[in-house]
N, C-alpha and C positions, 0 to 999 in steps of 0.2 A: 504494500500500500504506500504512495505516493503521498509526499507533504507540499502543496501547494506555499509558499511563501508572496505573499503579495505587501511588496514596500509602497506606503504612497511617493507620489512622484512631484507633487506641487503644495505640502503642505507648509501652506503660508501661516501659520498662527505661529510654526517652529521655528521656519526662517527667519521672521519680522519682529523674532523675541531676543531684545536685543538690551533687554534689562540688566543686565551682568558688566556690560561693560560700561567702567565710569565716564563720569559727567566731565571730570577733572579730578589732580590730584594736590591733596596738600605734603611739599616735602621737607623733609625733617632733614637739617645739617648741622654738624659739628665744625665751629670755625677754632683750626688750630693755630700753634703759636706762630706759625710762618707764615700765617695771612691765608693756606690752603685750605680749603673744608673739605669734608666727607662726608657723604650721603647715608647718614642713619636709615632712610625709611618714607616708606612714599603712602599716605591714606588715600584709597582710593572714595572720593564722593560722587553718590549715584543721584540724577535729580529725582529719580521714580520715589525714591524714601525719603518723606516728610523733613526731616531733621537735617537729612545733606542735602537738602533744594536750599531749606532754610537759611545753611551755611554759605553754599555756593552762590546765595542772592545778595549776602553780605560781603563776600570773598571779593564779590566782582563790582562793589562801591568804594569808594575812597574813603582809604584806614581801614580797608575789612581785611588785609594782614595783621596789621597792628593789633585792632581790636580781638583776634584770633587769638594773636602770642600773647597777649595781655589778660583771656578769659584762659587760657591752656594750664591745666596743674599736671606738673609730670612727679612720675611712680615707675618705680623699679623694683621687680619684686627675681630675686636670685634664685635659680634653681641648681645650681652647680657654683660651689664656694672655693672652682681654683680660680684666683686670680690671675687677671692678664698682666703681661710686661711689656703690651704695648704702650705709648705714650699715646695718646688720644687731645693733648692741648690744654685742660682744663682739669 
């Protein structure tokens, strides 16, 4: 007995689902003592989610970096206790 397998060919609600990829990114950098940074980390914000439209509507007025770094509280929580011996600047 035979398995017929039938793939759609035009489904558009799959193709046209394009919610995953962001709106924009906000990026995170470490300026070191030689004036170089490095790129800690990039948040991806989506406008389809309430809270990152929200952001991205501020992001993209004047002072909505500032007001960003200025409402941001940063947390570090360690799961592995060897320390690096890189210099990192700060």
């Amino acid at each position: 007995m035979g398995v017929n397998i039938r793939m759609p060919q035009g489904n558009a609600s799959a193709q046209s689902n394009e919610s995953w990829k962001a709106t924009g990114f906000v990026n995170l950098w470490v300026k070191r003592t030689d004036g170089s940074k490095f790129k800690l980390g990039a948040i991806p914000l989506r406008e389809q989610k309430t809270t990152d439209a929200a952001i991205i509507n501020r992001l993209r007025q004047e002072g909505g970096v500032e007001a960003l770094l200025n409402a941001l509280e940063v947390d570090y929580q360690d799961v592995n206790n060897d320390p690096s011996k890189v210099n990192v600047g700060f």
